[in-house]
PDB file of N, CA, C and O in Angstrom:
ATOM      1  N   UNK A   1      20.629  29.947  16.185  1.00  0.00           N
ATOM      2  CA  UNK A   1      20.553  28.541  16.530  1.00  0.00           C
ATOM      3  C   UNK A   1      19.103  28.063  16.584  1.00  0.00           C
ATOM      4  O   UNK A   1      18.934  26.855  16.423  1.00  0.00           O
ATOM      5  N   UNK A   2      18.000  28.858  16.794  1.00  0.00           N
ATOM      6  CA  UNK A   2      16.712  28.307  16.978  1.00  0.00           C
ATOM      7  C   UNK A   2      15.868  28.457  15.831  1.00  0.00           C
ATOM      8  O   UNK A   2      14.758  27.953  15.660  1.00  0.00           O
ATOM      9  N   UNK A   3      16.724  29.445  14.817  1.00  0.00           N
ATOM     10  CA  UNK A   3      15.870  29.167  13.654  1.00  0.00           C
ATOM     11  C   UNK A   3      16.865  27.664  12.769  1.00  0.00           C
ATOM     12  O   UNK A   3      16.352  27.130  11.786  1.00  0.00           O
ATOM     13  N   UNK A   4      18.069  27.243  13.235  1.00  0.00           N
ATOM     14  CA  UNK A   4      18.349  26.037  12.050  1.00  0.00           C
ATOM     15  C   UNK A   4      17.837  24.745  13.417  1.00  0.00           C
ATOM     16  O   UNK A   4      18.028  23.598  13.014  1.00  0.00           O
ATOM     17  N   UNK A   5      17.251  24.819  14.880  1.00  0.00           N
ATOM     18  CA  UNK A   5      15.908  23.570  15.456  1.00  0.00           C
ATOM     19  C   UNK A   5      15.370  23.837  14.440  1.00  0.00           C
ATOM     20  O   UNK A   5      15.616  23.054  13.523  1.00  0.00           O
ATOM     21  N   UNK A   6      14.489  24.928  14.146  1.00  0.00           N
ATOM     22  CA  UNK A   6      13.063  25.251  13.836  1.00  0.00           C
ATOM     23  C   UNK A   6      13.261  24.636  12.562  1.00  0.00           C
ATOM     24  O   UNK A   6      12.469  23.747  12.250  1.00  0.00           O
ATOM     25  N   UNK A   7      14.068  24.911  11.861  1.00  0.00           N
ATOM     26  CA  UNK A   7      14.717  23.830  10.384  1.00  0.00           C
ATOM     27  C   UNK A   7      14.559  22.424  10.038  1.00  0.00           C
ATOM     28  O   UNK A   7      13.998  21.890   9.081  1.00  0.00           O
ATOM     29  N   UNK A   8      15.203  21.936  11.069  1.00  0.00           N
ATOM     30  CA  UNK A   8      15.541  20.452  11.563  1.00  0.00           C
ATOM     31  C   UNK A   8      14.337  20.091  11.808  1.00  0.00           C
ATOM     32  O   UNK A   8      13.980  19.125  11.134  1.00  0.00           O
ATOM     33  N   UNK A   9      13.162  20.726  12.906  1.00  0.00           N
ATOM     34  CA  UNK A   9      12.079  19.672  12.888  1.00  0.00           C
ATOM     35  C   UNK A   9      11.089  19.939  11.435  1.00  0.00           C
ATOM     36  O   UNK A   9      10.600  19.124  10.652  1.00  0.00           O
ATOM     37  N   UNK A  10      11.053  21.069  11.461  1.00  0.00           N
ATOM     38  CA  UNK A  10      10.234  21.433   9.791  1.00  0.00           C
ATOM     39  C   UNK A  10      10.739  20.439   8.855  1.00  0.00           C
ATOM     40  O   UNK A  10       9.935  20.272   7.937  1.00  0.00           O
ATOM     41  N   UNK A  11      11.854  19.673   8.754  1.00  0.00           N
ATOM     42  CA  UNK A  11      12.345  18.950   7.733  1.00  0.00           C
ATOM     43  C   UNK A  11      12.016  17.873   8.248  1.00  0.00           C
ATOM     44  O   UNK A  11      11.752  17.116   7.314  1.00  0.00           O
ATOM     45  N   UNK A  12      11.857  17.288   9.345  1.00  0.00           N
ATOM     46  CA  UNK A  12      11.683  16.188   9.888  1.00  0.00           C
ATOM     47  C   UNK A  12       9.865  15.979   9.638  1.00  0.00           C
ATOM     48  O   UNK A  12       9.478  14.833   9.411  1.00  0.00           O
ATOM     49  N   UNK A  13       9.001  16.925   9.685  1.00  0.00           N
ATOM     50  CA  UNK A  13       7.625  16.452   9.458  1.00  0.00           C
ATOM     51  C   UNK A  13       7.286  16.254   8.021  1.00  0.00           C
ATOM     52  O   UNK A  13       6.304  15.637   7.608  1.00  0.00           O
ATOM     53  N   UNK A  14       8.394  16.963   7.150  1.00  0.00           N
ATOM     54  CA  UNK A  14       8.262  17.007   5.678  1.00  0.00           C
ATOM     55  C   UNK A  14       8.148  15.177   5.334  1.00  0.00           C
ATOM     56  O   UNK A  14       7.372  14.563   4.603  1.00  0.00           O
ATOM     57  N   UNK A  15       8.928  14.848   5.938  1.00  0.00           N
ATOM     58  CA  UNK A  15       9.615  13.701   5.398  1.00  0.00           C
ATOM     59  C   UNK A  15       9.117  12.548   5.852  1.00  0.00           C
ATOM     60  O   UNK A  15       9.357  11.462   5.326  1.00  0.00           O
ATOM     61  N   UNK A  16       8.212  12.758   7.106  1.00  0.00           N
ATOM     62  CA  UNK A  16       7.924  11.782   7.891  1.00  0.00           C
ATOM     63  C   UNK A  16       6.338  10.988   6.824  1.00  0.00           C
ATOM     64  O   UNK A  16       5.744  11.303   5.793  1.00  0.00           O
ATOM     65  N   UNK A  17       6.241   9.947   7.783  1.00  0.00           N
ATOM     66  CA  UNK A  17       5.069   9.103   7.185  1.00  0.00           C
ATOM     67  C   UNK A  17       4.823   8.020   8.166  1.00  0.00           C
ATOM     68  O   UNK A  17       5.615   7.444   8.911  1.00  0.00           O
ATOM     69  N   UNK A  18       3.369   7.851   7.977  1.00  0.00           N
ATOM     70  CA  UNK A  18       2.486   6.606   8.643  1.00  0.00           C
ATOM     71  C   UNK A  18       2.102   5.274   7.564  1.00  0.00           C
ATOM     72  O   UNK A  18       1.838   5.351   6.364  1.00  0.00           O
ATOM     73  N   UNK A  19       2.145   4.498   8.115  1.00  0.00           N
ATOM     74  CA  UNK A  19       2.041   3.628   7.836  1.00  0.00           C
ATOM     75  C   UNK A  19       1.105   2.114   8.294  1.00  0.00           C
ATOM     76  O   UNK A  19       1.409   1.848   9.456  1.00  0.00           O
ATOM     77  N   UNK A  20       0.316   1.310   7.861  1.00  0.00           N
ATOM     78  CA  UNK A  20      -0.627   0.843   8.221  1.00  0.00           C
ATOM     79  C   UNK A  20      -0.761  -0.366   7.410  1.00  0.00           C
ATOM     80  O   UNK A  20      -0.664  -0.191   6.195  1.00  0.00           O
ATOM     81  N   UNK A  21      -1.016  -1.865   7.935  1.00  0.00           N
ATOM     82  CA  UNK A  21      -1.410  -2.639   7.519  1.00  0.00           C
ATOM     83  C   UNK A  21      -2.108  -3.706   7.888  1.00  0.00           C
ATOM     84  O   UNK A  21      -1.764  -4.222   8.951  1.00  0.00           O
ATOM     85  N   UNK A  22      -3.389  -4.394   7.045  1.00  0.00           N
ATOM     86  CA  UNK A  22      -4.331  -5.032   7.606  1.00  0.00           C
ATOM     87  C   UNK A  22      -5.295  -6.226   7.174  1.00  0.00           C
ATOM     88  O   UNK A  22      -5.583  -5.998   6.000  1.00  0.00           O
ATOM     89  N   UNK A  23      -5.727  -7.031   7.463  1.00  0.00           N
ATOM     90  CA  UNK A  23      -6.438  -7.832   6.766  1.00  0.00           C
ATOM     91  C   UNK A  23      -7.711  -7.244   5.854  1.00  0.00           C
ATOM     92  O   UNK A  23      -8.439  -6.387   6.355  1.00  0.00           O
ATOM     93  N   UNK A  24      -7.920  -7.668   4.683  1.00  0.00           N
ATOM     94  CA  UNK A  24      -8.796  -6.927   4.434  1.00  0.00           C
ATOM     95  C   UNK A  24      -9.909  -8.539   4.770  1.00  0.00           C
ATOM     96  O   UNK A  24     -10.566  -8.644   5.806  1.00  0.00           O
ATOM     97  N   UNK A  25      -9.893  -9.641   3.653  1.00  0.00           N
ATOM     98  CA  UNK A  25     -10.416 -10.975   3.847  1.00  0.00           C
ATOM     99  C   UNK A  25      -9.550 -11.777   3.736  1.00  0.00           C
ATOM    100  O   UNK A  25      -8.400 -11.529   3.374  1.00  0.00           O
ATOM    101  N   UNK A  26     -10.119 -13.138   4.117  1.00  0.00           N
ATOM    102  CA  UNK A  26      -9.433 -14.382   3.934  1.00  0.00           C
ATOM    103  C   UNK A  26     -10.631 -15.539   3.634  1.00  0.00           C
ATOM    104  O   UNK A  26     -11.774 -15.613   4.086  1.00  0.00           O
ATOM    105  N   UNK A  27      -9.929 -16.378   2.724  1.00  0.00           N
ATOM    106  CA  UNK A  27     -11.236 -17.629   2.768  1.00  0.00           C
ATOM    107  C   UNK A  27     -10.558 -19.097   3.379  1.00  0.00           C
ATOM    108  O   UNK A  27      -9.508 -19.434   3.927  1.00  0.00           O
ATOM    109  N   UNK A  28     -11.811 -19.732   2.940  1.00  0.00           N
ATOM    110  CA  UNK A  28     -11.066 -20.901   3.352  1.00  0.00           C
ATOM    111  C   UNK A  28     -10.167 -22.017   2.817  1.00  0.00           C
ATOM    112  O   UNK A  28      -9.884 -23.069   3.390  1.00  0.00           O
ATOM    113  N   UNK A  29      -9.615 -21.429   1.148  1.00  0.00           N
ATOM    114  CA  UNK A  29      -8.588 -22.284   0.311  1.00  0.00           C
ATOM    115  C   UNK A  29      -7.868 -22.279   1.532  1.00  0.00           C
ATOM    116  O   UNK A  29      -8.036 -21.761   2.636  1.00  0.00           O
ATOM    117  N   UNK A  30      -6.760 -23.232   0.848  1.00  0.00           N
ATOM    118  CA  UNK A  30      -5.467 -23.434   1.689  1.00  0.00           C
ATOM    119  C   UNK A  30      -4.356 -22.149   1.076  1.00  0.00           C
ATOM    120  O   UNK A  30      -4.467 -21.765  -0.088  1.00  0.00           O
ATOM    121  N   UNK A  31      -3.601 -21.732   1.749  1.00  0.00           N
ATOM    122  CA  UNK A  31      -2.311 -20.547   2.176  1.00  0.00           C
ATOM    123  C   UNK A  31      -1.494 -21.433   1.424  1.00  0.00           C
ATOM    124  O   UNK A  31      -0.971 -22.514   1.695  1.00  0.00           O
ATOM    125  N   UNK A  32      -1.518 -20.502   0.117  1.00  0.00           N
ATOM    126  CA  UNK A  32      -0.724 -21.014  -0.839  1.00  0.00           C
ATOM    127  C   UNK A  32       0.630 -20.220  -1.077  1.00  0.00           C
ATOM    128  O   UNK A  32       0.725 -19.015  -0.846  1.00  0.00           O
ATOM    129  N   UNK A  33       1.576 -20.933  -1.517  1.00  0.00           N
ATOM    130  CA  UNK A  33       3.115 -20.258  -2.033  1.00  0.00           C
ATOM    131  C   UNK A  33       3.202 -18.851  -2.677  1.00  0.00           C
ATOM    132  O   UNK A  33       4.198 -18.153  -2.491  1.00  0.00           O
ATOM    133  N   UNK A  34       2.088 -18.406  -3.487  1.00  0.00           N
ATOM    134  CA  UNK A  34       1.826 -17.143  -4.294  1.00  0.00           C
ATOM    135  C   UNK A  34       1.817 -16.051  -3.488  1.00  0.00           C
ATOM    136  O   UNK A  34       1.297 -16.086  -2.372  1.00  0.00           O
ATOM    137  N   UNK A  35       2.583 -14.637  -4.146  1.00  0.00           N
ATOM    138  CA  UNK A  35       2.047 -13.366  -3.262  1.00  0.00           C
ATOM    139  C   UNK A  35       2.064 -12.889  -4.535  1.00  0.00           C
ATOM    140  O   UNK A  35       3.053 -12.886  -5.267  1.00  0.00           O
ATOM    141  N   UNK A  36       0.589 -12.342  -4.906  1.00  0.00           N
ATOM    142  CA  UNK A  36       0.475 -10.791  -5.854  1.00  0.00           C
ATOM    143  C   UNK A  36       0.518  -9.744  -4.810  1.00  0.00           C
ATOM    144  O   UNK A  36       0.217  -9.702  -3.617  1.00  0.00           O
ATOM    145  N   UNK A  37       1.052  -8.818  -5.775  1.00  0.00           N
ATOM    146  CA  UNK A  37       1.444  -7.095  -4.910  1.00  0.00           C
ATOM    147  C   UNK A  37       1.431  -6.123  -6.021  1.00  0.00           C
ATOM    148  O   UNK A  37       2.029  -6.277  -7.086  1.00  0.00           O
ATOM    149  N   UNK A  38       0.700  -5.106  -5.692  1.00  0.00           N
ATOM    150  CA  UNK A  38       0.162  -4.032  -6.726  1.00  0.00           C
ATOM    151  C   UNK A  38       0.045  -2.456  -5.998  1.00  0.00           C
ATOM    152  O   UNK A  38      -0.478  -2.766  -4.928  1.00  0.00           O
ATOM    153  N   UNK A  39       0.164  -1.468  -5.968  1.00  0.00           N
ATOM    154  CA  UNK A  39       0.179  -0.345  -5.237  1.00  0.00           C
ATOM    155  C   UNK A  39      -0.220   0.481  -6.671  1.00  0.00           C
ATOM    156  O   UNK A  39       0.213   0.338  -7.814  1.00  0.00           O
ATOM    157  N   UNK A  40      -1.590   1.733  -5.910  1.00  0.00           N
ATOM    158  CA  UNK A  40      -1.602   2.733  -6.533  1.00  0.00           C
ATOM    159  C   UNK A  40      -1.444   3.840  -5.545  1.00  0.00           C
ATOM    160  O   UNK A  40      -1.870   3.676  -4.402  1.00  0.00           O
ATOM    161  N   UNK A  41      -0.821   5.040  -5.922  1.00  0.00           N
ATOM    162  CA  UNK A  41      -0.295   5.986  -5.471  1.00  0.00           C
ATOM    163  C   UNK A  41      -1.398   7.677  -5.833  1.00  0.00           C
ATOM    164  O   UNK A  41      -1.945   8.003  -6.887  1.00  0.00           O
ATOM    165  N   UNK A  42      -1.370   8.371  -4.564  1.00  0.00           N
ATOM    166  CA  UNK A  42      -2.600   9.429  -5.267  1.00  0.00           C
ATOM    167  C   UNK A  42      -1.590  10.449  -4.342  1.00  0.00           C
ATOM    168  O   UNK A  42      -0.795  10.210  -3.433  1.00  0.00           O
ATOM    169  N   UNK A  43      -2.028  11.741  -5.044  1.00  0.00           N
ATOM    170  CA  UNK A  43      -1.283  13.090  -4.626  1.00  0.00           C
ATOM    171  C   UNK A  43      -2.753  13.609  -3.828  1.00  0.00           C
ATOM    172  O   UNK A  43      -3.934  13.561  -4.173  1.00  0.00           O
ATOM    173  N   UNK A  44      -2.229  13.998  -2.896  1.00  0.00           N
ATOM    174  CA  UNK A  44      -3.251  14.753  -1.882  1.00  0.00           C
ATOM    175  C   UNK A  44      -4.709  13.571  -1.422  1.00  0.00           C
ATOM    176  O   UNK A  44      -5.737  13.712  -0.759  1.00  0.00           O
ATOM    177  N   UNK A  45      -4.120  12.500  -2.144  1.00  0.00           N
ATOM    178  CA  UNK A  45      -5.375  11.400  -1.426  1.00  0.00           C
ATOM    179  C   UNK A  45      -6.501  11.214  -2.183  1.00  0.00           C
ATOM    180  O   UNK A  45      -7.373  10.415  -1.841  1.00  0.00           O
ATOM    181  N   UNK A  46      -6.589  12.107  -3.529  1.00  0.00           N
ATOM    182  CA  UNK A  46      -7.560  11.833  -4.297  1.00  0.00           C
ATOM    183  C   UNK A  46      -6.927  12.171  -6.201  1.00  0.00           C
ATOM    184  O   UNK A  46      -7.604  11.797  -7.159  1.00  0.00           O
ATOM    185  N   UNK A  47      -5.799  12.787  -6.340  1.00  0.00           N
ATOM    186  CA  UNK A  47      -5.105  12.722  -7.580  1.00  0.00           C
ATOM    187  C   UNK A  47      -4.288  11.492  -7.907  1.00  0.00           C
ATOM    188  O   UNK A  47      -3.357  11.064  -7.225  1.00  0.00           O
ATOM    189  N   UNK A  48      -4.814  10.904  -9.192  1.00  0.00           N
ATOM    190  CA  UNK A  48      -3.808   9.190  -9.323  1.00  0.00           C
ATOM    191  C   UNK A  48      -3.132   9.584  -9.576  1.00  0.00           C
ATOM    192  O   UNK A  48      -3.376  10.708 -10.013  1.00  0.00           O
ATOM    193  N   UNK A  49      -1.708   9.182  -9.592  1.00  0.00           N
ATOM    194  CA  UNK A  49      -0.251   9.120 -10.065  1.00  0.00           C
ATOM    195  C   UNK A  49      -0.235   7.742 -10.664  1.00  0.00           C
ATOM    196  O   UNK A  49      -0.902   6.877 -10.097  1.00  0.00           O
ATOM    197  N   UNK A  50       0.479   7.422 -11.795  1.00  0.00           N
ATOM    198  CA  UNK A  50       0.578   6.750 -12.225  1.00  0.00           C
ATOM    199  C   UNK A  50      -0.371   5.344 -12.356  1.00  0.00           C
ATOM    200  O   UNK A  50      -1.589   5.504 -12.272  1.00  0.00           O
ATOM    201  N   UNK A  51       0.007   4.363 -12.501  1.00  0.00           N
ATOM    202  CA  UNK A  51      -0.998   2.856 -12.592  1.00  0.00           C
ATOM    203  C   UNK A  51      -1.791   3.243 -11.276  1.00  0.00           C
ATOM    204  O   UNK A  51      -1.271   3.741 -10.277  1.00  0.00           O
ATOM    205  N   UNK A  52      -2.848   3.002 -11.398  1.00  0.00           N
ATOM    206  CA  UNK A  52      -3.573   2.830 -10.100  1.00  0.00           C
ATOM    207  C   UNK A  52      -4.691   1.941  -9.844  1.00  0.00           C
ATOM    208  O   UNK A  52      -5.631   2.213  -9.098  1.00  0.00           O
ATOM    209  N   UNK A  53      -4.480   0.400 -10.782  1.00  0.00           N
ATOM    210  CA  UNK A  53      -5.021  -0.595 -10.546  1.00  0.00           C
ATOM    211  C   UNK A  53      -4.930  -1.345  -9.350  1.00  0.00           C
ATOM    212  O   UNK A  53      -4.406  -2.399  -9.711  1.00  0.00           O
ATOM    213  N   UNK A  54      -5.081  -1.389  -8.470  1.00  0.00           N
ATOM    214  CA  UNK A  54      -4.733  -1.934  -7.223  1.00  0.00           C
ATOM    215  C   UNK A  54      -5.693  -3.258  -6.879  1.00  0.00           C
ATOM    216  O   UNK A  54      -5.429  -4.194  -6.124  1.00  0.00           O
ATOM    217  N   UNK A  55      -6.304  -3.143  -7.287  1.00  0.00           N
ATOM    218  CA  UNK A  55      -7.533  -4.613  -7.255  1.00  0.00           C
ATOM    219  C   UNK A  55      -7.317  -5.364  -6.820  1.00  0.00           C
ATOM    220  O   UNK A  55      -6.108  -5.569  -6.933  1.00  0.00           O
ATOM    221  N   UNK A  56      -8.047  -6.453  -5.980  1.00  0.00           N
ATOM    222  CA  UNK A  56      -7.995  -8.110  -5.958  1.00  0.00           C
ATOM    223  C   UNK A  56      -7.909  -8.952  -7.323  1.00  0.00           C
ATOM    224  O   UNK A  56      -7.195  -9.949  -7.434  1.00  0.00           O
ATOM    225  N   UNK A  57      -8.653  -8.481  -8.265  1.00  0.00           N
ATOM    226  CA  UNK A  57      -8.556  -8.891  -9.350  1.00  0.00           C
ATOM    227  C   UNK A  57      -7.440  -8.651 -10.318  1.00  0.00           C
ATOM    228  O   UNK A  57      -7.275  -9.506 -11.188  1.00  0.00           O
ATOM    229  N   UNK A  58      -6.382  -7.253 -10.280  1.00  0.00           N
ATOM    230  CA  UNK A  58      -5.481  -7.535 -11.683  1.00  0.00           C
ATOM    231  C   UNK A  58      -4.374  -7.623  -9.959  1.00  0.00           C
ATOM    232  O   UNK A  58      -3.464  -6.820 -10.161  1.00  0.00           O
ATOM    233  N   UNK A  59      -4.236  -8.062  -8.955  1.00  0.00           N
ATOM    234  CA  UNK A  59      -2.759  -8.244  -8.137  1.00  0.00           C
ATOM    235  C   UNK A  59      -3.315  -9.621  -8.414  1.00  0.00           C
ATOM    236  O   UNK A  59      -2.380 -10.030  -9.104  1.00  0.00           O
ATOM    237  N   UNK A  60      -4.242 -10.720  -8.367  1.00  0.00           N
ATOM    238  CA  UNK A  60      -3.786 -11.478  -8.501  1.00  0.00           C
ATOM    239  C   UNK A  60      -3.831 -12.303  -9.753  1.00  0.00           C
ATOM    240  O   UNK A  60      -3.352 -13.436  -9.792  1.00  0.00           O
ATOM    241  N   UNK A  61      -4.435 -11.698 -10.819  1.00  0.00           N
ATOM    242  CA  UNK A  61      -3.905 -12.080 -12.410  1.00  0.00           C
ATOM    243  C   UNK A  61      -2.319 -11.695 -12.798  1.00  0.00           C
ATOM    244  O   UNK A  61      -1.728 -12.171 -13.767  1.00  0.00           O
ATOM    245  N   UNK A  62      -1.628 -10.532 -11.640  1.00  0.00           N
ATOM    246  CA  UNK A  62      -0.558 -10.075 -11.512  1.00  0.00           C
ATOM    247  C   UNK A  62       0.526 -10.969 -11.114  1.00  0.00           C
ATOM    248  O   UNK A  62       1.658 -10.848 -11.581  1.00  0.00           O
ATOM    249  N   UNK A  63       0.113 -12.132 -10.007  1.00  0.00           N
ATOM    250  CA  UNK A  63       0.700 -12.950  -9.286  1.00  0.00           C
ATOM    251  C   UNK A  63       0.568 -14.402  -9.854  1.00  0.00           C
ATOM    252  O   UNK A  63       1.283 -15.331  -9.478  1.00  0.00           O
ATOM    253  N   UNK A  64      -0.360 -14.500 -10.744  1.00  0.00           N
ATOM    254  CA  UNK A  64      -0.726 -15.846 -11.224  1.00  0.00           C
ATOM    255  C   UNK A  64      -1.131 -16.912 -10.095  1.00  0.00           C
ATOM    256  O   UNK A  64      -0.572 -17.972  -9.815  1.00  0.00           O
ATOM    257  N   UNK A  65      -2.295 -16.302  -9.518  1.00  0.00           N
ATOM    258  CA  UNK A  65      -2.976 -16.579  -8.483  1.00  0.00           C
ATOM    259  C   UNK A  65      -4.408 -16.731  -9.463  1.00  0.00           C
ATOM    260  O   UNK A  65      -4.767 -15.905 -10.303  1.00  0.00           O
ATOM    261  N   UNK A  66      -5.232 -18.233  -9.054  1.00  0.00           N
ATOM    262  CA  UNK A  66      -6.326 -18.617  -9.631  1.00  0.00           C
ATOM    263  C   UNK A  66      -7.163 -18.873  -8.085  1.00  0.00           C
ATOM    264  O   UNK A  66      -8.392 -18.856  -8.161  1.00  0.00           O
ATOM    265  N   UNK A  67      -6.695 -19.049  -7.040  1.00  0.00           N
ATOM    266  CA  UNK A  67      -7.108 -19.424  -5.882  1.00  0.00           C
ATOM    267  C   UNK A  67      -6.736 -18.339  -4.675  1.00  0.00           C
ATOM    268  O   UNK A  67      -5.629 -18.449  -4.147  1.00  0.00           O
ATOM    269  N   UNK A  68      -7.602 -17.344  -4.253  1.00  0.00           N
ATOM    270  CA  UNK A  68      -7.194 -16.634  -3.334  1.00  0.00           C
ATOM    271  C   UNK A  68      -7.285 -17.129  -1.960  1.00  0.00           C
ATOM    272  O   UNK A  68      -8.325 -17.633  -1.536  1.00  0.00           O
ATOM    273  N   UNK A  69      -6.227 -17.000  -1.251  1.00  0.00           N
ATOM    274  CA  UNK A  69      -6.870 -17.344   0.241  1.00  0.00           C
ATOM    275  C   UNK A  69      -6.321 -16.168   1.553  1.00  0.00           C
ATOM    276  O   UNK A  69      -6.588 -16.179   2.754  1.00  0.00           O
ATOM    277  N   UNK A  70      -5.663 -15.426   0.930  1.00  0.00           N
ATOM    278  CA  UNK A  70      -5.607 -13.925   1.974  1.00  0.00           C
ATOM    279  C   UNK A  70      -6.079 -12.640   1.042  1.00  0.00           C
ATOM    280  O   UNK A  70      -6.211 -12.282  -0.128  1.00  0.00           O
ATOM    281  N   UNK A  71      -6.161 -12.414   1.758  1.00  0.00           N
ATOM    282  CA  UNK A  71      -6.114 -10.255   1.047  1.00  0.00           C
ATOM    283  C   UNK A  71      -5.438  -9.322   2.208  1.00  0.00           C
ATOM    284  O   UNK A  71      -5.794  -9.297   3.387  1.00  0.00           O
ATOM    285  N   UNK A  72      -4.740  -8.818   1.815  1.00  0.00           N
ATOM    286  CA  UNK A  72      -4.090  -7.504   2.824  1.00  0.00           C
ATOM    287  C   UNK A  72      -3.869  -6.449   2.646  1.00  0.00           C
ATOM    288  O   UNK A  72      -2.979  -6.410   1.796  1.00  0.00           O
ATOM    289  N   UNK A  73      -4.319  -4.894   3.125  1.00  0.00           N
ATOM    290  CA  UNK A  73      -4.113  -4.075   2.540  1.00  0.00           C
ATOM    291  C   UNK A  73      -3.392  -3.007   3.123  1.00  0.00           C
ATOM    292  O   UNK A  73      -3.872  -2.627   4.191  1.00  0.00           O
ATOM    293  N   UNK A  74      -2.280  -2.353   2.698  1.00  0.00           N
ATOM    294  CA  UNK A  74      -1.025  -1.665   3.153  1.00  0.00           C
ATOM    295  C   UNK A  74      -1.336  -0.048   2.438  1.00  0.00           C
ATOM    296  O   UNK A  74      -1.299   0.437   1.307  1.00  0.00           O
ATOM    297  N   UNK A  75      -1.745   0.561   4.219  1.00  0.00           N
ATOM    298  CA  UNK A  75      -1.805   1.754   3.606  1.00  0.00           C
ATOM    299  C   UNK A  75      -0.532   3.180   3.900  1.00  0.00           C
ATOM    300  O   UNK A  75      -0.378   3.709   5.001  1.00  0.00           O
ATOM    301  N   UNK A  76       0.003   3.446   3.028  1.00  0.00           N
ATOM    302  CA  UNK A  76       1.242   4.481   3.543  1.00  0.00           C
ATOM    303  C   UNK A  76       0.597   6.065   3.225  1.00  0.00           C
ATOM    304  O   UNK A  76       0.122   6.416   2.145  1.00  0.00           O
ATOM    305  N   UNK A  77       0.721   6.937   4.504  1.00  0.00           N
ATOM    306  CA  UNK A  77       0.351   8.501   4.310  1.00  0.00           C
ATOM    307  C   UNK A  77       1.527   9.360   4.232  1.00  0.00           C
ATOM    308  O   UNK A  77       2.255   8.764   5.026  1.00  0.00           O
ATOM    309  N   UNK A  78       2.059  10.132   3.910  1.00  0.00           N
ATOM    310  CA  UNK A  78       2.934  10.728   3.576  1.00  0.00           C
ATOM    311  C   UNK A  78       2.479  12.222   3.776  1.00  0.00           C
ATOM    312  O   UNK A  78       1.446  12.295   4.442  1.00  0.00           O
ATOM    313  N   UNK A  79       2.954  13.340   3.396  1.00  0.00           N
ATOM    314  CA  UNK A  79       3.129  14.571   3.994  1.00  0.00           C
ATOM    315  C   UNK A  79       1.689  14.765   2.776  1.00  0.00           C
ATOM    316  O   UNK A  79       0.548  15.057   3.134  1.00  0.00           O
ATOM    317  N   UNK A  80       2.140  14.504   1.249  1.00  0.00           N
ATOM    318  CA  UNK A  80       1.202  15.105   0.118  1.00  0.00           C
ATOM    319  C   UNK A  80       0.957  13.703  -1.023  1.00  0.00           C
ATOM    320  O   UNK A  80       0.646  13.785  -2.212  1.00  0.00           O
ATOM    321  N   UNK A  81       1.220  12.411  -0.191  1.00  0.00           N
ATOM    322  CA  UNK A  81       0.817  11.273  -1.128  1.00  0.00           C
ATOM    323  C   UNK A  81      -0.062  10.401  -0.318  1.00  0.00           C
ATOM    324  O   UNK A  81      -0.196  10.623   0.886  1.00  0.00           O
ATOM    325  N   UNK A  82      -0.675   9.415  -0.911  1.00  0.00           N
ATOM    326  CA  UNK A  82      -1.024   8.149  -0.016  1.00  0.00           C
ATOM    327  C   UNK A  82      -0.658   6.862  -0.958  1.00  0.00           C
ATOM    328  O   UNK A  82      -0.770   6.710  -2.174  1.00  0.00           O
ATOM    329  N   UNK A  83      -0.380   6.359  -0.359  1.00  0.00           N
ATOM    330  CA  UNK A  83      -0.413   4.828  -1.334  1.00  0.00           C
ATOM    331  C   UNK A  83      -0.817   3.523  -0.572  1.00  0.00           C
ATOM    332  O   UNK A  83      -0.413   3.045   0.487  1.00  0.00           O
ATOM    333  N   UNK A  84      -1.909   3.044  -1.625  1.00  0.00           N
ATOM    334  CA  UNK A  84      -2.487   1.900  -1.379  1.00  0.00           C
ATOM    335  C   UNK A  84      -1.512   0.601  -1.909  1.00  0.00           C
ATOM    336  O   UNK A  84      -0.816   0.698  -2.920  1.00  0.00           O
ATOM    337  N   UNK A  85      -1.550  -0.174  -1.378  1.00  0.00           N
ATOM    338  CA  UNK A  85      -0.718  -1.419  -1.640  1.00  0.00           C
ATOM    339  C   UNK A  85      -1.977  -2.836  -1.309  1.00  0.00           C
ATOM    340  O   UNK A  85      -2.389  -2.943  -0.154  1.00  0.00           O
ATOM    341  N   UNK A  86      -2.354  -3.565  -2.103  1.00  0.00           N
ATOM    342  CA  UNK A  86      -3.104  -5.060  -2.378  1.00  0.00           C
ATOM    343  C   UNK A  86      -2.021  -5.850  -2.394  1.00  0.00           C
ATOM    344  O   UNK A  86      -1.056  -5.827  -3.157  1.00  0.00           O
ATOM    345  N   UNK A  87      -2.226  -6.445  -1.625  1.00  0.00           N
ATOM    346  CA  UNK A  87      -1.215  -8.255  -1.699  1.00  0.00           C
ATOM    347  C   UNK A  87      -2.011  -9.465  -1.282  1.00  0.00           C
ATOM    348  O   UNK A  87      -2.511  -9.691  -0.180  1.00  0.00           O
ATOM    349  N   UNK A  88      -2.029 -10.138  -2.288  1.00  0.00           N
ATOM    350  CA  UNK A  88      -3.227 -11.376  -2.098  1.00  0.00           C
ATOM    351  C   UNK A  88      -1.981 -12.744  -2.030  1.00  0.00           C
ATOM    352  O   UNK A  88      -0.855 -12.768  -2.528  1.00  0.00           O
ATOM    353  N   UNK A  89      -2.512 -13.518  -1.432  1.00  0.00           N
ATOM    354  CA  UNK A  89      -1.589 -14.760  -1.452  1.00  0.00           C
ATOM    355  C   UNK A  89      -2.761 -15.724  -1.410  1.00  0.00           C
ATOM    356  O   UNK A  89      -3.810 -15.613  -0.776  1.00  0.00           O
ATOM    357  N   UNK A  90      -2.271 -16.906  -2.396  1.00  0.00           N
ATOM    358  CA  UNK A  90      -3.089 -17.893  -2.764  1.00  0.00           C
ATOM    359  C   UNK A  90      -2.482 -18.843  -3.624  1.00  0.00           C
ATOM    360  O   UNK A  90      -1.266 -18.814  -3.433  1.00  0.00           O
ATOM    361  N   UNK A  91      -2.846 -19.795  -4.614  1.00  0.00           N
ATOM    362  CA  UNK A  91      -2.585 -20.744  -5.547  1.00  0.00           C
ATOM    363  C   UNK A  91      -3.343 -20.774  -6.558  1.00  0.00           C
ATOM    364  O   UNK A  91      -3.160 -21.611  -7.442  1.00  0.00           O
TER     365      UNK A  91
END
């Protein structure tokens, strides 16, 4: 019985994750209708996985945003990933 605990929480830290999100800037346009959103993903925190443009610049050529007026940045840690997430909202 204490090796299928010892199971259960070992599977439980596998799986688990933090999570974090924050202003990065804001200006003074007006808080427009638009949200660009872009995430790049890295193995061990420094290997890219896949797209890993994450920019202010292609989330909001992404969003069809010409006017930024937030930036926010969403960071998720995972057991053996991290992923960055950019979301700009503007007009």
């Amino acid at each position: 019985m204490k090796k299928f605990g010892l199971a259960i929480v070992a599977s439980l830290f596998l799986f688990a994750s933090c999570s974090s999100i924050g202003p990065l800037c804001a200006t003074s346009n007006k808080v427009g209708s638009k949200v660009g959103e872009s995430t790049a993903n890295f193995l061990f925190g420094v290997i890219p996985m896949g797209e890993t443009d994450a920019s202010i610049q292609a989330v909001a050529r992404k969003g069809g945003i010409t006017s930024i007026s937030t930036v926010d940045v969403k960071t998720t840690i995972g057991i053996f990933t991290v992923k960055y997430t950019t979301i700009v909202t503007g007009e």
